[in-house]
C-alpha positions in Angstrom: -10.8 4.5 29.1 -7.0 4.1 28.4 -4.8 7.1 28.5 -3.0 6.9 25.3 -3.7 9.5 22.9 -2.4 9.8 19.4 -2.7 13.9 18.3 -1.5 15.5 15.0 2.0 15.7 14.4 2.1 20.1 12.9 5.2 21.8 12.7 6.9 19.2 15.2 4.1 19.4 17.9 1.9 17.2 18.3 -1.5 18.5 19.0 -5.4 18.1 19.4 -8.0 19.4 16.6 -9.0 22.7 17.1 -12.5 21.6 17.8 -11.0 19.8 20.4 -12.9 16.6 19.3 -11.7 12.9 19.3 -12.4 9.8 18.1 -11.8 5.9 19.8 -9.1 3.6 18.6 -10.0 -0.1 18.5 -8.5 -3.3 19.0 -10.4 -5.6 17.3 -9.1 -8.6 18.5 -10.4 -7.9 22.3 -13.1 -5.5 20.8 -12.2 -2.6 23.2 -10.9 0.9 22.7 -7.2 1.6 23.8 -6.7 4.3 22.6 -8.4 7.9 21.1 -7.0 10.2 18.1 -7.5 13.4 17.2 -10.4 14.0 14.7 -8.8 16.1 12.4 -11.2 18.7 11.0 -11.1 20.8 8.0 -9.0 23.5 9.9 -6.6 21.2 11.2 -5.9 20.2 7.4 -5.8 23.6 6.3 -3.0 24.2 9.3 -1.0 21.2 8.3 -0.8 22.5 4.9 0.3 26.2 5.6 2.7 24.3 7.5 4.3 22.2 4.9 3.7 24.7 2.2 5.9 27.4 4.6 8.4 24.8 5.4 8.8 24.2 1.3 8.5 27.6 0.7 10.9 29.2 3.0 12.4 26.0 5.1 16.0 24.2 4.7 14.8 20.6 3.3 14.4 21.5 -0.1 17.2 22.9 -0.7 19.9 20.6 1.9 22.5 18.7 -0.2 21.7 15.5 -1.3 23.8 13.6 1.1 22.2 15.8 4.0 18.6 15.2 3.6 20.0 10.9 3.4 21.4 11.6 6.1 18.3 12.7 8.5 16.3 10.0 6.6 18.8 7.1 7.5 18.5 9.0 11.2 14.8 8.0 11.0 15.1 4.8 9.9 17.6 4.0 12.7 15.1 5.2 15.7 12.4 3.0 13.7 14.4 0.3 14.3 15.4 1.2 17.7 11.7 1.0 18.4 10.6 -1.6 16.1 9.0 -3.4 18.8 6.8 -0.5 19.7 6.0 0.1 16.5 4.7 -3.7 15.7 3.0 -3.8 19.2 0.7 -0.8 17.8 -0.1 -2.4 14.7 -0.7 -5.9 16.1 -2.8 -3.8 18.8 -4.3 -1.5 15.9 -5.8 -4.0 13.3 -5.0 -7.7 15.2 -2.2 -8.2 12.9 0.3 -10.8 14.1 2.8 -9.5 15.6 5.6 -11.4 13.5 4.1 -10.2 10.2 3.5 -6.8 11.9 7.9 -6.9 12.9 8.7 -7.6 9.2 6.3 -4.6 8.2 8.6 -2.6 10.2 11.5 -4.1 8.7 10.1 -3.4 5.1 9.4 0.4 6.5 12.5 1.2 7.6 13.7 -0.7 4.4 11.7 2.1 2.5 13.4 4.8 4.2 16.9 3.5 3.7 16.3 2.7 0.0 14.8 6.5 -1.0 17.7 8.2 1.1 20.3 6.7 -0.8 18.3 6.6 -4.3 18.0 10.2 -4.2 21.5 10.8 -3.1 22.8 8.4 -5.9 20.9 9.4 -8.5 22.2 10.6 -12.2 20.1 12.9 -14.6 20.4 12.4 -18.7 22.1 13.9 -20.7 21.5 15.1 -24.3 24.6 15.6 -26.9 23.6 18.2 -29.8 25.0 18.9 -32.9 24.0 22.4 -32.4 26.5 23.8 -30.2 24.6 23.0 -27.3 24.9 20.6 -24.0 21.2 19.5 -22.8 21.3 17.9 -19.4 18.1 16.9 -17.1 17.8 17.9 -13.5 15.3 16.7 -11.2 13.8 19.7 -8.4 11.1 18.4 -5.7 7.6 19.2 -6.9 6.2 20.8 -3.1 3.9 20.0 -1.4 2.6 16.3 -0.5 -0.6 14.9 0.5 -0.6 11.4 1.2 -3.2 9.5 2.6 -2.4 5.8 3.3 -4.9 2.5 4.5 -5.1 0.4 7.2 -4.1 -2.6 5.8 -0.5 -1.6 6.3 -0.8 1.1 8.4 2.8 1.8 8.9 4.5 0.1 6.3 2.1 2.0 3.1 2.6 5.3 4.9 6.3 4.9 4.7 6.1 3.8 1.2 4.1 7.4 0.4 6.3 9.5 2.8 9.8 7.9 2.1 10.0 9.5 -1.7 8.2 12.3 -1.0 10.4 13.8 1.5 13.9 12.2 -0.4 13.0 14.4 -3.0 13.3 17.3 -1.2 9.2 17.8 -0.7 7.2 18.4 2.3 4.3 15.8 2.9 1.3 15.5 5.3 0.4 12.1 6.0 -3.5 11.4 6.8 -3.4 7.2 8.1 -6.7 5.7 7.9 -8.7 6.8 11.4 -9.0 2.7 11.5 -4.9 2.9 12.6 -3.6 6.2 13.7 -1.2 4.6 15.9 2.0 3.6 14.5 2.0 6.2 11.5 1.7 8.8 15.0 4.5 7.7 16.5 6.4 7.5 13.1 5.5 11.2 13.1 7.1 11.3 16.9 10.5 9.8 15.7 10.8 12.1 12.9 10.5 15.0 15.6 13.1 13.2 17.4 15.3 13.0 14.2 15.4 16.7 13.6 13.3 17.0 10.8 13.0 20.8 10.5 9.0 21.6 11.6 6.6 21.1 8.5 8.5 18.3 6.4 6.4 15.4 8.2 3.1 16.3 9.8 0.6 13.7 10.3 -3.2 14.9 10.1 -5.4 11.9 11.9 -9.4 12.0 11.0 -11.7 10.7 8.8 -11.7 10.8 4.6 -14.0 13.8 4.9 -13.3 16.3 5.9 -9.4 15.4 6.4 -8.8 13.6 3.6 -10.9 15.6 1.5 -9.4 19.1 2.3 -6.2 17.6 1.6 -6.9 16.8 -1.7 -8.5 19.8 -2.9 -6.1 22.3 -1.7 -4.6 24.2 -4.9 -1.8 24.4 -1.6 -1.2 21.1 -2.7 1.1 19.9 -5.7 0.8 16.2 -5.1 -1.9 13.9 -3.6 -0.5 10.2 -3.0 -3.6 7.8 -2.3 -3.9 4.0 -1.4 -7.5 2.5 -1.1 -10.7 1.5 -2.3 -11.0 2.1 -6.1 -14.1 4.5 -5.1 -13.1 6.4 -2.9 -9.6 6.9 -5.6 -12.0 7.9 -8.2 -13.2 10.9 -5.7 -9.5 12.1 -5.0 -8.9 11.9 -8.9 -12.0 14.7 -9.3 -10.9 16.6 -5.8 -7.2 16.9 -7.3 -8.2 17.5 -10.6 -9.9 21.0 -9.6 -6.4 22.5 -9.1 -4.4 20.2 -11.5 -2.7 18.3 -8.7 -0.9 15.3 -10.4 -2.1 11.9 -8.4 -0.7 8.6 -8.0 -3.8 6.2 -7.2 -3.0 2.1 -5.8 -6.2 0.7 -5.6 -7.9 -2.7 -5.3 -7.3 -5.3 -6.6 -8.7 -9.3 -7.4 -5.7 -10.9 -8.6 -5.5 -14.1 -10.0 -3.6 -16.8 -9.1 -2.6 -19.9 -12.0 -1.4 -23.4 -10.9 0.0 -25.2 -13.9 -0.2 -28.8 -13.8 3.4 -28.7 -13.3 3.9 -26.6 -11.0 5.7 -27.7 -7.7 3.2 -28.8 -5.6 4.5 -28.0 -2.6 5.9 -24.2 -3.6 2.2 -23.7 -4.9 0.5 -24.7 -2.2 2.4 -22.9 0.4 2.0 -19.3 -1.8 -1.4 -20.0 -2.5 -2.1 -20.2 1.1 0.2 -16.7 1.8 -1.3 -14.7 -0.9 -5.1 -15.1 0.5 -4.6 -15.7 4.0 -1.5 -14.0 5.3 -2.7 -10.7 6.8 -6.2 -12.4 7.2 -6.8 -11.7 3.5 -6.5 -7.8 3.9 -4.2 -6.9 1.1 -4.8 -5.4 -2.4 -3.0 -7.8 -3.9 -4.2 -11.1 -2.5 -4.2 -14.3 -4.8 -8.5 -14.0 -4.3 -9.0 -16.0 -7.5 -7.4 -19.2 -7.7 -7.1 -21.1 -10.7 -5.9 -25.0 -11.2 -5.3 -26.9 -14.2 -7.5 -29.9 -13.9 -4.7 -32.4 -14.3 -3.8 -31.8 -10.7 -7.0 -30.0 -9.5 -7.8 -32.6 -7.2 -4.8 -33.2 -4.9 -4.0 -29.5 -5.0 -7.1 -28.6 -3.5 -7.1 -31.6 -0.9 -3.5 -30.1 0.5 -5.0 -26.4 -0.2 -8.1 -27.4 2.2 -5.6 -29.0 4.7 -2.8 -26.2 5.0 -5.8 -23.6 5.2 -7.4 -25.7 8.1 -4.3 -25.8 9.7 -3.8 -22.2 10.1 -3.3 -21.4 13.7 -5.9 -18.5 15.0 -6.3 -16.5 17.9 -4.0 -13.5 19.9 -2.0 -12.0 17.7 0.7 -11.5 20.3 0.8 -15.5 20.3 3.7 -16.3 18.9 1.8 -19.3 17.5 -0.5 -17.3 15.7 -0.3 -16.8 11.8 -4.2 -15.6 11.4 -6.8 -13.4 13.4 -9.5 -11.2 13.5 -10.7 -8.8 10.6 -9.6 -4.9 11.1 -12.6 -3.7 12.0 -15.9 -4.6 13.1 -17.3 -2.4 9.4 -14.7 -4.5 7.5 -16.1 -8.0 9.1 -19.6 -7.3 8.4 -18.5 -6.3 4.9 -16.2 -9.8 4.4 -19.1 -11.8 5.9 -21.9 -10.6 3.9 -19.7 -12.0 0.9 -20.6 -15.4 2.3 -24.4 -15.0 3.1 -25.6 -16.4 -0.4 -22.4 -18.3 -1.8 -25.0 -21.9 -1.3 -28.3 -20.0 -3.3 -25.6 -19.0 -6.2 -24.8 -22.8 -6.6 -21.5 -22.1 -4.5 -19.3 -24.9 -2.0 -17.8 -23.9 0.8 -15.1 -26.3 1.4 -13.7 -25.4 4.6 -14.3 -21.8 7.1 -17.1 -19.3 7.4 -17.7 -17.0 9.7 -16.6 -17.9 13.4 -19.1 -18.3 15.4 -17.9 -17.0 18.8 -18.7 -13.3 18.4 -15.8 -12.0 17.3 -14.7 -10.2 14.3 -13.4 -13.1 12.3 -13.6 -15.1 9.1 -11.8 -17.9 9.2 -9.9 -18.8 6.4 -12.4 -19.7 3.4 -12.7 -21.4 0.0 -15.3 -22.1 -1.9 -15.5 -23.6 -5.3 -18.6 -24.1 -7.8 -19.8 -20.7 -8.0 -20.5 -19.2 -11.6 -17.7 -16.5 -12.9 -20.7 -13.6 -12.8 -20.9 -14.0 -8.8 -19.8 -11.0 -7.1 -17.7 -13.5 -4.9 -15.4 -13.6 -7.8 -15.9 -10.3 -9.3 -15.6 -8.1 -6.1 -12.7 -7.1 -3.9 -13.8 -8.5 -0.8 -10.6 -7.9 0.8 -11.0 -10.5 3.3 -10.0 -14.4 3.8 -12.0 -15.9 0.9 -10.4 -17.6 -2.0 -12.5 -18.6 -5.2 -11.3 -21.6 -6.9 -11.9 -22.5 -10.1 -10.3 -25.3 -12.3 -9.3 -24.8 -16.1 -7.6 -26.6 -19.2 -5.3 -24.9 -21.7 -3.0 -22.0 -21.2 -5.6 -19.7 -23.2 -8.1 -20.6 -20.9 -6.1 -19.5 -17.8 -5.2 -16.0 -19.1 -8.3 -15.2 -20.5 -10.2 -16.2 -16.6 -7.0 -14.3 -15.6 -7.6 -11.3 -17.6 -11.8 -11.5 -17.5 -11.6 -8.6 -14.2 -11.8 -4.8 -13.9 -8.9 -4.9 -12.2 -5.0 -5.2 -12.7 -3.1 -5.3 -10.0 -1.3 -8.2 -9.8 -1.5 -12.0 -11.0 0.6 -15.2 -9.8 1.1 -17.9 -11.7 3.0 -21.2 -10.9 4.9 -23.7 -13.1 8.1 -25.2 -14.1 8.3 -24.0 -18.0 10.4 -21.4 -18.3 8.6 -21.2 -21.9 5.5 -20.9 -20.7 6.2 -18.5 -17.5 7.8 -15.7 -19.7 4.5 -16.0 -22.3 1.8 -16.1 -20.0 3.3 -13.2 -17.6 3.7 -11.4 -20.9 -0.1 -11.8 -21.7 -1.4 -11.3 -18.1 -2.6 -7.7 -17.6 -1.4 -6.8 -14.3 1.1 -4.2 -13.1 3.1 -6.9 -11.3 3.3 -10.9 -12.3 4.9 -13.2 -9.3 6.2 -16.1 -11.1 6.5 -19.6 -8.6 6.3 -16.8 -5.5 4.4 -14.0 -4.3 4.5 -10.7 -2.2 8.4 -9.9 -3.5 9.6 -6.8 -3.5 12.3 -4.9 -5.5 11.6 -1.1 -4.7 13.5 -0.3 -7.9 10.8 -1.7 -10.1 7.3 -0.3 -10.5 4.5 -0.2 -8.7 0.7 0.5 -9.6 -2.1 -1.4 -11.3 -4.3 -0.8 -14.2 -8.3 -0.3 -14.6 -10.0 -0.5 -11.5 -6.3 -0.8 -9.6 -5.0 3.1 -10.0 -3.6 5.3 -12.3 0.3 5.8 -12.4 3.8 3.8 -10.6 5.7 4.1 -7.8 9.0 2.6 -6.7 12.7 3.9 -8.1 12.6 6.0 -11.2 9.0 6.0 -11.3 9.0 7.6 -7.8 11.3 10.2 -9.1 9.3 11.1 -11.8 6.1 11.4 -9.6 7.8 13.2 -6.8 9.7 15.7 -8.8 9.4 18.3 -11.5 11.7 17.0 -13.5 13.6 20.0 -15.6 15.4 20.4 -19.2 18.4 22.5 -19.0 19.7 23.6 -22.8 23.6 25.5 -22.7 25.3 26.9 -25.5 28.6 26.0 -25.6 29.8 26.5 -29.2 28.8 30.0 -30.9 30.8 28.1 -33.8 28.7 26.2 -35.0 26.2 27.5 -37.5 22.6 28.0 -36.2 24.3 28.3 -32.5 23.7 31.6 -31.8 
């Protein structure tokens, strides 16, 4: 059994569960345990909250300047990238990610950090002008306590995006990883120690949803809960939250649709298609899962799609080579596989990949055309490395196949009318519309999906407003004027 242990981060210690119990770390690439974490119980949530609710309370981060709380994030950010290596070795190690894509998950981590700090720092309130004799300004005060529970899809990089507002804003947080990938958001917790964050601002509670997660949420302790995940488990949080009033920011799945205009550029198209279902083995909320083609080029499209998809390299993901491996877990490949057990009986192609047959936890990359727009293939998240295609006509056709989901994540769409890309992303219900690209990020914009996808934004201003308890502050300056006083 390996030695490396990952404990909860509380007031800057890091510690097991007071039960003493643990659970195994996997790498799923070599199917072995590496590593163990603490299994965080109920009373190790209910001591990670005392701890940030006394740190807010009482401690110095909520009320250090501006400039000083940027500065000990920027601190942060520069031991991440000190360590960025370490960091993307445990998440390659943690969910078989490759370790490239794993590096520029740090990059956009630390990127998070950086961005907060200085949005926070740099930020201006309104003001209001009154005829009354009185000056109306707005002021923006941290909200308290944070619970943010992240997935595993990203384990480092989505934890950051959660903990990099919160704590800019002057809150405490406590963030629970998935217990799929404790590691990196552990050592994150480590560095932050190591940065001087006063005891209490970060802690990081490992376990499972229930009880951890679960505590978390329903603690009136608690004045925000921050979730990413499955759009049922996000429903639960919603009703744990809701029994004390906790304001909740919910990104949850997604099933986003992907248009190729007979215009489009062939090559651009092709190459996105193939990152927005396939990079990260297909694990991300806001994979291009349903691909659409205009039938004018439907046929050479999907003989380069079929060939770029075939040529993906698989294996280690410490190969440099490597662009695609194994599934995050052994539960999450029987779950992605089991999407493919009936895809012939519902009339269904599959035009290149499967399941691999070599025992290991891996679906190679797979599409499959032909199967009816009812299927649960195309109506599900299956989070996984399977892209349904579909072909259409007109414009209306594609937004309304685009549209026809209970989810809103995100859409794509690909073409070379300016025209037509600013009136079909208009008409596409999705919180975020890639046009000729995909998986771009400007952290000032926002964040968040509709339906099935969450409830609320993140990223900038929207951040702000989430984080914060934002203030209306009315002075009288002129007893002059009539109805002043």
């Amino acid at each position: 059994m390996s030695t490396q242990f990952f404990g909860h981060i509380i007031d800057n210690e890091e510690v097991e569960s007071i039960s003493g119990e643990r659970f195994d770390v996997w790498n799923p690439w070599t199917q072995e345990v590496f590593a163990q974490a603490a299994e965080g119980g109920a009373e190790d949530a209910e001591r990670a909250i005392a701890s940030a609710r006394k740190a807010f309370d009482e401690g110095p981060w909520p009320r250090m300047t501006h400039p000083e709380r940027a500065a000990a994030i920027h601190k942060l950010a520069d031991l991440m990238e000190e360590r960025a290596d370490e960091l993307a070795t445990l998440d390659s190690t943690n969910m078989a990610k490759p370790f490239a894509q794993a590096k520029h998950d740090v990059g956009r981590s630390v990127a998070n950090f950086r961005f907060f700090a200085d949005h926070q720092r740099d930020h201006t309130g309104e003001v209001y002008p009154m005829p009354s004799g009185h000056h109306t300004y707005s002021e923006f005060g941290p909200a308290g306590v944070v619970a943010a529970i992240s997935p595993w899809n990203f384990p480092l990089m989505m934890a950051t995006w959660k903990i990099a507002p919160a704590i800019a804003w002057g809150n405490t947080c406590i963030i629970k990883p998935s217990e799929d990938t404790p590691a990196s958001v552990t050592l994150l917790g480590r560095l932050a120690v190591e940065a001087g964050f006063p005891p209490g601002v970060l802690n990081v509670l490992n376990g499972h949803g229930a009880p951890a997660g679960s505590t978390l949420t329903a603690d009136d302790r608690v004045d925000r809960v921050t979730f990413t995940g499955s759009s049922v488990t996000g429903k639960a949080v919603m009703a744990s939250a809701s029994t004390h009033l906790a304001p909740v920011s919910l990104e949850l799945g997604g099933k986003g649709a992907n248009i190729v205009f007979d215009d489009a550029d062939m090559d651009n198209a092709v190459y996105w298609a193939v990152e927005a279902i396939f990079r990260n083995s297909g694990q991300i909320c806001l994979a291009g899962s349903r691909l659409y083609v205009q039938s004018g080029i439907y046929d050479e499209f999907m003989e380069r799609f079929v060939a770029a998809a075939e040529a993906l390299t698989i294996g280690d993901p410490f190969d440099p080579e490597v662009a695609f491996s194994s599934l995050a877990s052994k539960k999450h490949f029987d779950k992605v596989s089991g999407y493919l057990e009936d895809v012939e009986e519902q009339g269904g192609t599959v035009l290149t990949g499967g399941v691999d047959e070599g025992g290991r936890w891996l679906v190679r990359p797979t599409i499959l055309t032909d199967l009816p727009l009812d299927s649960r293939q195309y109506c599900e998240e299956i989070f996984g490395p399977v892209c349904v295609v579909n072909r259409f006509e007109t414009e209306a056709e594609a937004i309304h196949l685009a549209n026809d989901t209970r989810y809103g994540l995100n859409a794509m769409l690909f073409t070379e009318n300016l025209s037509r890309a600013h009136r079909v992303s208009s008409h596409l219900r999705a919180g975020t519309v890639w046009v000729n690209c995909f998986f771009i990020r400007d952290l000032r914009t926002p964040f968040g999906g509709v339906g099935d996808s969450g409830v609320g934004r993140e990223g900038g201003n929207f951040s702000r407003e989430f984080f914060t308890e934002p203030k209306a502050i009315v002075m009288q300056i002129d007893r002059t004027v009539e109805g002043a006083s």
